[in-house]
N, C-alpha and C positions, 0 to 999 in steps of 0.2 A: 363499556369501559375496557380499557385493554389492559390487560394485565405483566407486569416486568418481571414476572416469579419464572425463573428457569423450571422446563419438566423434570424429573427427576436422571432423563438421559442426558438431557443436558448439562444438569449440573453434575452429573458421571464425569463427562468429558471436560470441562470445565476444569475438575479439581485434578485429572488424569496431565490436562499441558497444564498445570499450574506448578505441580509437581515434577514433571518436570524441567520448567522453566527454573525452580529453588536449587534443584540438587542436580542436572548435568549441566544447564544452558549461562547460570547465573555463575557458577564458580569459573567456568571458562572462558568465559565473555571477552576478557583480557587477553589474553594468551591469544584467541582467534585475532584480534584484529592485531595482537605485534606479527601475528605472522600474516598478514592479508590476506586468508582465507580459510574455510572450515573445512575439517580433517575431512575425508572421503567416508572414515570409519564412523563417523561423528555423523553427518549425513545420512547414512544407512541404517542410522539407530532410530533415526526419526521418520526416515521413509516405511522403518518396517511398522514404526506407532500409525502409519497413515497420514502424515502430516503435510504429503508434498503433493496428495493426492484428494484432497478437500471439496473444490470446486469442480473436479474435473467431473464431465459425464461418466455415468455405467460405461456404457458403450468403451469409451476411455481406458476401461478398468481403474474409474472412479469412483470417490464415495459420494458424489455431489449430493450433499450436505445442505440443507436450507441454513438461508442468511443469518438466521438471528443464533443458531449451534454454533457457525463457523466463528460470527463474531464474541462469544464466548469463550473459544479456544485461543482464535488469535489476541487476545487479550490475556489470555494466560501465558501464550508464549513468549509472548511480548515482554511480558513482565518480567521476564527471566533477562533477555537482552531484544532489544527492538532489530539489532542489526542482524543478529542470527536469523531472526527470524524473515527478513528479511533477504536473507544470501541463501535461503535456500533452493536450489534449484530447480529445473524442471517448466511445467509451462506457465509460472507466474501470476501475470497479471492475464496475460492471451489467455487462461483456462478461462475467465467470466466470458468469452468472446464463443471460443468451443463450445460452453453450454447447450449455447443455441443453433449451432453446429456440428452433430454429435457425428452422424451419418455423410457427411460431405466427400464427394466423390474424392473430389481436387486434393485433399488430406488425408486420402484412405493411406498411402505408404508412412508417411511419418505417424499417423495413429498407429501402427505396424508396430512401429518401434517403441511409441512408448507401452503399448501392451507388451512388449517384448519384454521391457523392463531393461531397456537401451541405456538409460538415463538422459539424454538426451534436454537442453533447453531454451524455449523462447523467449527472447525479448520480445516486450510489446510498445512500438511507438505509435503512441498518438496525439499527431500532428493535424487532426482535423478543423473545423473551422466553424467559427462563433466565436464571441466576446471571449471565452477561455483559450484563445491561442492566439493572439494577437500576433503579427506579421511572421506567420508559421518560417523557421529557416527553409524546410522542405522546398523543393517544386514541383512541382507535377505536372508533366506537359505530355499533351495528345499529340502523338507519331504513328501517326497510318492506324493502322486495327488496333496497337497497344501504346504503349503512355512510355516518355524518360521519366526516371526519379533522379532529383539531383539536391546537394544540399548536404549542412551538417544539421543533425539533431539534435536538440536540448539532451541531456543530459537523463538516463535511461537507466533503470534498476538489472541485474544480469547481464547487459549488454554486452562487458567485457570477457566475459566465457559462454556465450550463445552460440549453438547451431543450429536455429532459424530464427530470422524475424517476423513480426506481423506486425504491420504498418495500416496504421486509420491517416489518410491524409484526403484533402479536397485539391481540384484540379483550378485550373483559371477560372472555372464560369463557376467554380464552385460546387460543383458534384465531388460527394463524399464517395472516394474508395476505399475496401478493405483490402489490402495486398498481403502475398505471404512468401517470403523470399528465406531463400537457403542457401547452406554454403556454398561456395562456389561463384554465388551470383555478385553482383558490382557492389559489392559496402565492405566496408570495415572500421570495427568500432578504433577509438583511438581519444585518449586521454584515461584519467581515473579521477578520483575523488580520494587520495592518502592526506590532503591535507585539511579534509572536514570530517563528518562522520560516516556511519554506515559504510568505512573502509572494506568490508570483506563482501559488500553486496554487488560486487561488479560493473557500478555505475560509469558508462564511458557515455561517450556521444558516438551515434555511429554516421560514416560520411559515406553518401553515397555519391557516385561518380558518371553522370547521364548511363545507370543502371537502366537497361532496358526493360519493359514491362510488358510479358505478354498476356494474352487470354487467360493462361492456363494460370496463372500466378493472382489471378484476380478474384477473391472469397465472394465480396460482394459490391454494388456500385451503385448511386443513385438512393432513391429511396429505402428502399432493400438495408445497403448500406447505415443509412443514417438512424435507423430504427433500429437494428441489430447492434448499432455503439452505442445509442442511446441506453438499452437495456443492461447491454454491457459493462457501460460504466457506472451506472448506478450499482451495481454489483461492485465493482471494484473500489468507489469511494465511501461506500461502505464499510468494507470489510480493511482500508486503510485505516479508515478513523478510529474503528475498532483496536489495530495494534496501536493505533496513540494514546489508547486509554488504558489500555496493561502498562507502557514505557510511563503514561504521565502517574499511575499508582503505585509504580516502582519509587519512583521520585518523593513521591508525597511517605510513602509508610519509610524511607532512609530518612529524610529530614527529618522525619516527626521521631524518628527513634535517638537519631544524634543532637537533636536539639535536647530530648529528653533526658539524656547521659551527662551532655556539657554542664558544665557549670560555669559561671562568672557573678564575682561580688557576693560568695556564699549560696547560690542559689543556682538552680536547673536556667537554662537560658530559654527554654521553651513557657517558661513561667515569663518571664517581660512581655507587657503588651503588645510590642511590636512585633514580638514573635508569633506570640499568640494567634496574633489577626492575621499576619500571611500565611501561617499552616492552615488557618480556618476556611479561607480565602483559598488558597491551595482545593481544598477539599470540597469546596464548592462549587471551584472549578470543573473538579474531577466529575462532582456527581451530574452536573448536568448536563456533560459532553455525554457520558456514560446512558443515561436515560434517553439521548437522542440518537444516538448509533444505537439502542436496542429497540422504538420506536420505529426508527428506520425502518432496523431489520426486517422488525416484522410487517409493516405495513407493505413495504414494498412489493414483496412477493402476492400479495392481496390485493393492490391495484399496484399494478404498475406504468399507470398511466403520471400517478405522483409520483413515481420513485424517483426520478432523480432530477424531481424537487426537492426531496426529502434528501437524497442522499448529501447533495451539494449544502445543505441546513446544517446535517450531520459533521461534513467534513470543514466545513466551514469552521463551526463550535470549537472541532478537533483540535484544528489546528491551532488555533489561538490560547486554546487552554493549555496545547502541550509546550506552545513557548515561554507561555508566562509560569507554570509547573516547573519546571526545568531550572528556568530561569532564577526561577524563586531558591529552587534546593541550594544551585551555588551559592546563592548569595546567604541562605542559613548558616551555608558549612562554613562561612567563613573565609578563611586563607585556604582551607582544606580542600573549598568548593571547586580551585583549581589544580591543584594535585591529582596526581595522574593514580595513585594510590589507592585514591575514592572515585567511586564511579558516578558522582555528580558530572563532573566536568565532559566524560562522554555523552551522559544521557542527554546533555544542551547542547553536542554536536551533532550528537544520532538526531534529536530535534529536528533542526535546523537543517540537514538532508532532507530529512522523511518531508517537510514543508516545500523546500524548493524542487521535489520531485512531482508531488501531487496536488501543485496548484495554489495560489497568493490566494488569502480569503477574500480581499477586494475580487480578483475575476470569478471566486465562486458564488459572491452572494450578486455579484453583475445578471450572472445566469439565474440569481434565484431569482432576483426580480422580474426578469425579463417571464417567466413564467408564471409570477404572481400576474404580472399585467395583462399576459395572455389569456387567464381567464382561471387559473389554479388558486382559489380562493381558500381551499380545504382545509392550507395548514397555517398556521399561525405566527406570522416575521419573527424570526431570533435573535 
C-alpha cells in the first residue's frame, strides 16, 4: 500500500513555499500583474530560496529534486499566486527535458551560462504528434542533411522574454525531433496574453520563418527523441497539475472563509445548503485531484513505464477540478467574485490560462486511453 504522508524533509519544504507563498508572493500578486511582470529583486529572492532551480540536474547546478518533493512545493507556491509562480524564469518547463540530458555535448556552452548564474531562459515548445496535438501549426520539413521549421506556435509559457527555445516537433512521415534554437536564429515570439490570465508569465506564440535547421541544433530525433519526450512530459504534467492544486486550495480555503463572514437573512451564508454543498463539493474536488498528482508523483519515478499514463490521469482530474474550484469561488463571492479587489476573479483567469496552455482534458484522457488499450491495464479509469 502506498502511503500520502510527506517525510519529514518534505513537509520541511512544503511549509518553507507555503510560507512564503502567505506572506511575499500572495500580498503582491496584484501589483505584479498591473505592472506585467515580476520585480528582478523579487525574482532573486526566490532564486536564492532555490526555487527556479528544482528540476534541473546536479550537473546544471541543480537540486533535481524527485517528483512527489517538488509537487509539494509547487503547491505551496502556487498557493500564494499560480501566476508568479508561473513567470518565473529560467529553463521552465525544458528543465524535465535536461534531466535526461545533463552531460549533452550540443548544450555544453548554454549549461555554461546557467552555472554561471547568467539568468538566462528557455521556452519549451511542444508541438509533437499524437492525438494531443492535433493539426500541429509547426512544419517541419527535410532540406538536404537538416530540416526548415516554419509555422506560428500555440501559445507558450516565458516565450515572450526567452533566450533559447527547445522545440519537440515531428516531421511529414512523422519522426519526432527535439530541436534547440537561440537567439539569433529565425523566430520571434509575438503576441501576449494581457487580456486573460497568467499576464506576467510571458505567454506569446513564437513564429518561425523557414528557420533553417542544422545537425548541430538537433538534441535528439527518431526513437531516441520520442522516449526522452515521453519521460519528459510525464514530468512536466505532473508537476502542472500539482500548481493547480495549491491555485484550486487557494480558491477553496477564500470562499470558505468569506462565505463564513457574510451574512444574509440574519444568518452566515455558508450555513444555506446550497452553499454548503458547493464548498463540500469544492473540497472534494480538491482532495482528489490532490491524491492523484501525489500518486503520480510517486509511482512514476518507480515505473516509468506508467508515468505518463499516470501523469496524463493526473492532469486530466487537475484540470477539471481547477475550473469548476475557481469557477465555484466567484460564484460564492457573489457580485464580489468579480471585483478586481478580490482575487476570485483572477484565480478563474489564471484557471483558464494554466488549462489552455497544458492541454483540453478530452485530448489527455484521448491519450489515456489509448494506452489503457495498448495494454497499461495497472491503473484504474478516473
Amino acid at each position: 500500500m502506498i502511503s500520502f504522508q510527506p517525510t519529514e524533509e518534505q513537509r520541511a519544504f512544503a511549509e518553507m513555499a507555503k510560507q512564503v507563498a502567505v506572506e511575499r508572493i500572495r500580498p503582491q500578486a496584484k501589483a505584479f500583474e498591473k505592472a506585467g511582470q515580476i520585480p528582478g529583486s523579487f525574482i532573486a529572492e526566490l532564486e536564492e530560496l532555490g526555487f527556479l532551480a528544482m528540476e534541473l540536474p546536479a550537473e546544471w547546478h541543480g537540486l533535481e529534486l524527485p517528483l512527489a518533493t517538488q509537487s509539494l512545493i509547487w503547491k505551496g507556491l502556487a498557493y500564494g499566486d499560480l501566476a508568479v509562480a508561473q513567470s518565473l524564469p529560467g529553463a521552465g518547463d525544458a528543465a524535465s527535458v535536461l534531466r535526461f540530458l545533463p552531460d549533452l555535448e550540443k548544450l555544453r556552452r548554454v549549461k555554461e551560462q546557467f552555472v554561471a548564474g547568467k539568468g538566462k531562459t528557455i521556452a519549451f515548445i511542444d508541438a509533437g504528434s499524437g492525438p494531443e496535438y492535433p493539426g500541429s501549426p509547426l512544419r517541419l520539413e527535410k532540406r538536404g542533411k537538416g530540416y526548415l521549421l516554419d509555422g506560428r506556435s500555440a501559445p507558450v509559457r516565458l516565450a515572450a522574454f526567452s533566450d533559447f527555445l527547445m522545440v519537440a516537433a515531428a516531421d511529414a512521415s512523422g519522426e519526432e525531433l527535439l530541436l534547440f534554437l537561440e537567439e539569433g536564429d529565425s523566430w520571434e515570439a509575438e503576441g501576449g496574453n494581457g487580456r486573460l490570465g497568467l499576464s506576467t508569465a510571458g505567454i506569446a506564440s513564437v513564429v518561425f520563418r523557414e528557420a533553417e535547421i542544422g545537425e548541430g541544433q538537433i538534441l535528439a530525433k527518431g526513437r531516441e527523441a520520442r522516449e526522452l519526450l515521453e519521460k519528459a512530459r510525464t514530468r512536466i504534467r505532473i508537476l502542472e497539475a500539482a500548481k493547480e492544486t495549491g491555485l484550486m486550495e487557494a480558491a477553496l480555503d477564500y470562499a470558505t472563509a468569506y462565505t463564513a463572514e457574510r451574512k444574509a437573512f440574519g444568518q452566515e451564508i455558508a450555513k444555506f445548503q446550497g452553499v454548503s454543498f458547493r464548498i463540500a463539493d469544492m473540497a472534494m474536488e480538491l482532495r482528489a485531484a490532490e491524491l492523484l498528482v501525489l500518486e503520480s508523483a510517486m509511482k512514476a519515478e518507480e515505473d516509468p513505464a506508467r508515468g505518463q499514463s499516470l501523469a496524463n490521469r493526473a492532469l486530466s482530474r487537475a484540470h477539471r477540478a481547477l475550473r469548476y474550484i475557481t469557477d465555484s469561488a466567484v460564484q460564492l463571492l457573489g457580485g464580489h467574485g468579480y471585483v478586481q479587489e478580490y482575487p476570485a476573479e483572477k484565480w478563474m483567469r489564471d484557471a483558464q490560462a494554466q488549462v489552455m496552455l497544458y492541454g483540453r482534458e478530452r485530448e489527455l484522457l484521448l491519450e489515456r486511453g489509448e494506452h489503457l488499450i495498448a495494454g497499461d491495464k495497472g491503473v484504474a479509469v478516473s
